[in-house]
Each structure stands twice: as C-alpha cells, then as structure tokens.
GULUM-473838 format. One record per residue: residue in one letter; chain; x, y, z of N, C-alpha, C in turn. Coordinates in Angstrom, 1 decimal, m for minus. Layout:
N
<node 'A', 'A', <X, Y, Z>, <X, Y, Z>, <X, Y, Z>>
...
# end
This chain:
89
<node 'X', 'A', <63.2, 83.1, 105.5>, <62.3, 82.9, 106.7>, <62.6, 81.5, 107.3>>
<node 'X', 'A', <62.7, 80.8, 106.8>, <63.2, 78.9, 107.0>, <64.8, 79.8, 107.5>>
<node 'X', 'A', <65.6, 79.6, 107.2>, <66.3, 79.6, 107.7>, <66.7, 80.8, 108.8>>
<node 'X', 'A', <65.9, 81.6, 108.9>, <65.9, 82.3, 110.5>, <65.2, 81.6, 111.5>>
<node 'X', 'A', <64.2, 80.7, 111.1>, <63.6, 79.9, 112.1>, <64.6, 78.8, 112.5>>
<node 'X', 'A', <64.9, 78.1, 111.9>, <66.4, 77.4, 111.9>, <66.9, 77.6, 112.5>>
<node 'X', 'A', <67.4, 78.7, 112.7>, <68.6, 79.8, 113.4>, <68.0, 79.5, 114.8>>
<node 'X', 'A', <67.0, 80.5, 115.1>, <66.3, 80.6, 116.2>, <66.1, 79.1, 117.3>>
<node 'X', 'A', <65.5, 78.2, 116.5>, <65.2, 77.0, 116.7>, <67.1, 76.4, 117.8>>
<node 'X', 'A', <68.1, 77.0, 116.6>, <69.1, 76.2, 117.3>, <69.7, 76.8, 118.2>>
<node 'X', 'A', <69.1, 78.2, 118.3>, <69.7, 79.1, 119.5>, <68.8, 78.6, 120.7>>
<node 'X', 'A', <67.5, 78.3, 120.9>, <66.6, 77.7, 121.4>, <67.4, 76.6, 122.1>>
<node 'X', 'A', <67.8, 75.4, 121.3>, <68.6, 74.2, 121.5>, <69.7, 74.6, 122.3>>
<node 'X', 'A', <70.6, 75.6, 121.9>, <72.0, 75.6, 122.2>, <71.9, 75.8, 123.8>>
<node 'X', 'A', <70.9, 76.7, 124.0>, <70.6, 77.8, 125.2>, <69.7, 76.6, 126.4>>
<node 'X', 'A', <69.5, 75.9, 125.7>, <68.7, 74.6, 126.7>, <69.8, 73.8, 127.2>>
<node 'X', 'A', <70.7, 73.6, 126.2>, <71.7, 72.6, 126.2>, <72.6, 73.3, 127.7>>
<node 'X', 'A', <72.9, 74.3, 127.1>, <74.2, 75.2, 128.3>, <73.3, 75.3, 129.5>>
<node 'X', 'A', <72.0, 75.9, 129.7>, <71.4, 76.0, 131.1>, <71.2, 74.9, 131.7>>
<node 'X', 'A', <71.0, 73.5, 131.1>, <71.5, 72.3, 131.5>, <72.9, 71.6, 132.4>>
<node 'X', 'A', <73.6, 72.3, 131.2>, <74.7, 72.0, 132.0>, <75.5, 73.0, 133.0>>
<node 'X', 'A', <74.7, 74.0, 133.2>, <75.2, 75.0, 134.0>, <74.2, 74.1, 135.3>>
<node 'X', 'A', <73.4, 74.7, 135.0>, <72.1, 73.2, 136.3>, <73.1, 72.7, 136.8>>
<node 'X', 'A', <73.7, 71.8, 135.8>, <74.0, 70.3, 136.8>, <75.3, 70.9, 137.5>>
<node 'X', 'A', <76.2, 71.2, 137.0>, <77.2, 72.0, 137.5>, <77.3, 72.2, 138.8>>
<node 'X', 'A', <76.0, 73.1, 139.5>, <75.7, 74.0, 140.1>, <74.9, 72.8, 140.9>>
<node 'X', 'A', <74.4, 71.7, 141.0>, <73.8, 70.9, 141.7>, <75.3, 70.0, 141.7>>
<node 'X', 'A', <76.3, 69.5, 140.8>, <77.3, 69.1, 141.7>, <78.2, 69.4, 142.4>>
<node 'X', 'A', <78.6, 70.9, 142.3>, <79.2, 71.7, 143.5>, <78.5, 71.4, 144.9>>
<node 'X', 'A', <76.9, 71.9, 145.0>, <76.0, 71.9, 146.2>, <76.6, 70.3, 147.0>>
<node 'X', 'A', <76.3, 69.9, 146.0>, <76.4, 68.3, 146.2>, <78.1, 68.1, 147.1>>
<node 'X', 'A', <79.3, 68.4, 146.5>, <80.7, 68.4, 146.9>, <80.8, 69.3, 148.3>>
<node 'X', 'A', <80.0, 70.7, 147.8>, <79.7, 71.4, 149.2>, <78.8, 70.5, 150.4>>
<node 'X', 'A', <78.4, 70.1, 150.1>, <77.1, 69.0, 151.4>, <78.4, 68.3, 152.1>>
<node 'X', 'A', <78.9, 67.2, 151.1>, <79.6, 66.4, 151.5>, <80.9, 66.8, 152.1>>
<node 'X', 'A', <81.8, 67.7, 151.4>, <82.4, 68.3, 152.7>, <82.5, 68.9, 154.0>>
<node 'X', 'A', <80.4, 69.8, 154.1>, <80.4, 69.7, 155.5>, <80.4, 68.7, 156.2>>
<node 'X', 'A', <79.7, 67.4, 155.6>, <79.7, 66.2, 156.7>, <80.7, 66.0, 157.1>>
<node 'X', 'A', <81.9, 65.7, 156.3>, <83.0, 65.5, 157.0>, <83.6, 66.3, 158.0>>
<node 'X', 'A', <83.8, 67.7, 157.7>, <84.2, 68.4, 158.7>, <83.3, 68.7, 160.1>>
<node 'X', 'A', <82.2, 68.3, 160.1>, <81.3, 68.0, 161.3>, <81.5, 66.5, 161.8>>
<node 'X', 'A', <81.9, 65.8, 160.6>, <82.3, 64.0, 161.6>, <83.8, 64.4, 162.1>>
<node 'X', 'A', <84.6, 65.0, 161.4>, <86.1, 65.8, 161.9>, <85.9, 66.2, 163.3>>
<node 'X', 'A', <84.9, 67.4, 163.4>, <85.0, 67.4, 164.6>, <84.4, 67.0, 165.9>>
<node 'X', 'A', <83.5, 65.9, 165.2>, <82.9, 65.2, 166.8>, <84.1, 64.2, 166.6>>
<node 'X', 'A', <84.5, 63.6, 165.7>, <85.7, 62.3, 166.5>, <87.2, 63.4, 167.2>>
<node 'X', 'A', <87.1, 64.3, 167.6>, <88.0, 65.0, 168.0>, <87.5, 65.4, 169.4>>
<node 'X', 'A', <86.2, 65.8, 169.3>, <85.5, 66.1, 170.5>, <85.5, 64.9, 171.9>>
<node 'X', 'A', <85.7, 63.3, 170.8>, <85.6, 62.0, 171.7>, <87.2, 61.9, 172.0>>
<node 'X', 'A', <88.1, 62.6, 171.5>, <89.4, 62.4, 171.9>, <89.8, 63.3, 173.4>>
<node 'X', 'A', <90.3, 61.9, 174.1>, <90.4, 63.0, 175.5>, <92.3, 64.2, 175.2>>
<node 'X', 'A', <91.8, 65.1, 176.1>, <93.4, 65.7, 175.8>, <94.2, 65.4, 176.9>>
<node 'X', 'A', <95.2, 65.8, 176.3>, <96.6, 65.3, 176.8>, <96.1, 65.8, 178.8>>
<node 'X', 'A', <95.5, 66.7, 179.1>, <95.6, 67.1, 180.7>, <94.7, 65.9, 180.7>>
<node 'X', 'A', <93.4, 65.6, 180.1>, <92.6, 64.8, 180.8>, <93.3, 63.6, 180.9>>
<node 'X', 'A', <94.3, 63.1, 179.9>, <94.3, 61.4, 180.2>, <95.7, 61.6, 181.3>>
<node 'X', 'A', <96.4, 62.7, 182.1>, <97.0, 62.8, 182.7>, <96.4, 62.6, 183.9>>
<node 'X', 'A', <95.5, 63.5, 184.4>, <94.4, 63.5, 185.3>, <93.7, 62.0, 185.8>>
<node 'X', 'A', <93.0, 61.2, 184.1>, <92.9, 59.7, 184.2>, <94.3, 59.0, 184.6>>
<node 'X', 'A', <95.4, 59.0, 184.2>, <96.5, 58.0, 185.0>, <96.8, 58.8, 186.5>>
<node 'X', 'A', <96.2, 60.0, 187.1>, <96.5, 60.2, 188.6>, <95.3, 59.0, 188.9>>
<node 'X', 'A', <94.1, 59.7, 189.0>, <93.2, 58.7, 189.2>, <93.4, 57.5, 189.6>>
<node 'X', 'A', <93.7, 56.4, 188.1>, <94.8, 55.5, 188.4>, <95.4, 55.1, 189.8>>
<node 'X', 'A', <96.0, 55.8, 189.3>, <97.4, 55.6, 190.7>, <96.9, 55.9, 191.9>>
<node 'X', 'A', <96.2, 56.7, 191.8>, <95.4, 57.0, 193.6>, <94.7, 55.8, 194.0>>
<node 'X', 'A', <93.9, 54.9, 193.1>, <93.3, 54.0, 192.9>, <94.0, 52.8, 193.7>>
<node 'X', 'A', <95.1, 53.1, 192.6>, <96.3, 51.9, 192.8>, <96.2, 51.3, 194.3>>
<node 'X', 'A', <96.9, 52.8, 194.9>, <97.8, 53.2, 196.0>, <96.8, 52.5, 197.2>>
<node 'X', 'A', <95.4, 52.9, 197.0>, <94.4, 52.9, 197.7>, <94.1, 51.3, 198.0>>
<node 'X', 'A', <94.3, 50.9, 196.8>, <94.3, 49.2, 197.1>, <95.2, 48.4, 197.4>>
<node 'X', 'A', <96.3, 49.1, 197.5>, <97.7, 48.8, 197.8>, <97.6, 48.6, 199.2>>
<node 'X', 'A', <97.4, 49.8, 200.1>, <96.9, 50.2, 200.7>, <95.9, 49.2, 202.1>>
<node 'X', 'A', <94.4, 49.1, 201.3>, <93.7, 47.8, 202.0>, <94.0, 46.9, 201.4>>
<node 'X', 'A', <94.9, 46.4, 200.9>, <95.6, 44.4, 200.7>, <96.4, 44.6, 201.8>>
<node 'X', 'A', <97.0, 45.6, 202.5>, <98.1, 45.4, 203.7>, <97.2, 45.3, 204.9>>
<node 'X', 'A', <96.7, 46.2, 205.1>, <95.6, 46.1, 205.8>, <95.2, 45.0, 206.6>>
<node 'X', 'A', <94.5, 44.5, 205.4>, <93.9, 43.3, 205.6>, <95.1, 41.7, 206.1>>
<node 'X', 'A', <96.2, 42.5, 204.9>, <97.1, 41.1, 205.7>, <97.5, 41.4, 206.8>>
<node 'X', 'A', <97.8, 42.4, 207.2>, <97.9, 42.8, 208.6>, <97.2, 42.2, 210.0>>
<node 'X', 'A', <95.8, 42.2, 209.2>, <94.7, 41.9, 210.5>, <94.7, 40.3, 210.0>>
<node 'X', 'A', <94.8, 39.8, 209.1>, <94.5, 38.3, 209.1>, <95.4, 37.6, 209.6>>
<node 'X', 'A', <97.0, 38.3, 209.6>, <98.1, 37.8, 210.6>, <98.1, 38.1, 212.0>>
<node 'X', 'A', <97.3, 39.3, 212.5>, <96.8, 39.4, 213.6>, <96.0, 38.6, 214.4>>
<node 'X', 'A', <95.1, 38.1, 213.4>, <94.1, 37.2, 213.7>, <94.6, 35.8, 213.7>>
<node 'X', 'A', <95.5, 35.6, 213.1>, <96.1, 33.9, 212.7>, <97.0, 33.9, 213.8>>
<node 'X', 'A', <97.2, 35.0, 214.8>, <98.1, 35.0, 215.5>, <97.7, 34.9, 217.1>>
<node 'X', 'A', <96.7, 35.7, 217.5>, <95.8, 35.5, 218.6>, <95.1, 33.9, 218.4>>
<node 'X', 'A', <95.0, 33.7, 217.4>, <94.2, 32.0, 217.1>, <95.4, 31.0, 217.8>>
<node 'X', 'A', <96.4, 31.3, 217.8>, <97.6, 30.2, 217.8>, <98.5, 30.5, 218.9>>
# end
C-alpha cells in the first residue's frame, strides 16, 4: 500500500514537473513569436519611410526645375539691374 502511494505520489510529481515545463516552453515560443512580429512590422514601416528609386528620381527633376527656375530669375534680375544702372548713367 506505501509503496503504491509512493508510486502515485511521484507520478503526481513527475506529471507536475513535465506540464511545467511544457507551460514554459509554450510561453517561450509565444514569447519568440511576439517578438518576431515586432520586428517584421518595424521591417516594414522603415521600408515604407524609404522613398523608391521613381520617387527620388522625380525629387532630383523637382530639383533641377527648381534649379533652372532660379537660374532663371538671378538673370533676370541682372538684366534689369544693368538696365537700370544703365538708364541711371
């Protein structure tokens, strides 16, 4: 009798012990699973902030239209200030 209670007692123990460590197991997967989504959701917003290749082509037209356009009124303007420095004199 003692020693089937014994028995019992450490099947009790053994079976606490394993569902323990099955538990944790299964809470540090969840856990590796969590943390991999974050990453692959910070993955893809810093990809989302990366312009592409048409857009930063588009940004250097821009640019240069810019440029051109200032290029542009600086002549302009020296044009008319030598116009003006010239009617003056």
């Amino acid at each position: 009798m003692m020693r089937r209670e014994a028995a019992e007692q450490r099947i009790r123990m053994r079976s606490q012990t394993y569902d323990g460590r099955v538990d944790d197991a299964l809470a540090r997967y969840a856990s590796v699973e969590r943390k991999v989504d974050e990453m692959e959701a910070y993955a893809d917003t810093i990809q989302g902030r990366e312009p592409s290749l048409e857009d930063e082509f588009a940004a250097l037209e821009r640019d240069e239209a810019v440029e051109k356009e200032l290029e542009a009124l600086k002549k302009s303007r020296g044009q008319s200030s030598t116009q003006s420095t010239q009617s003056e004199g």
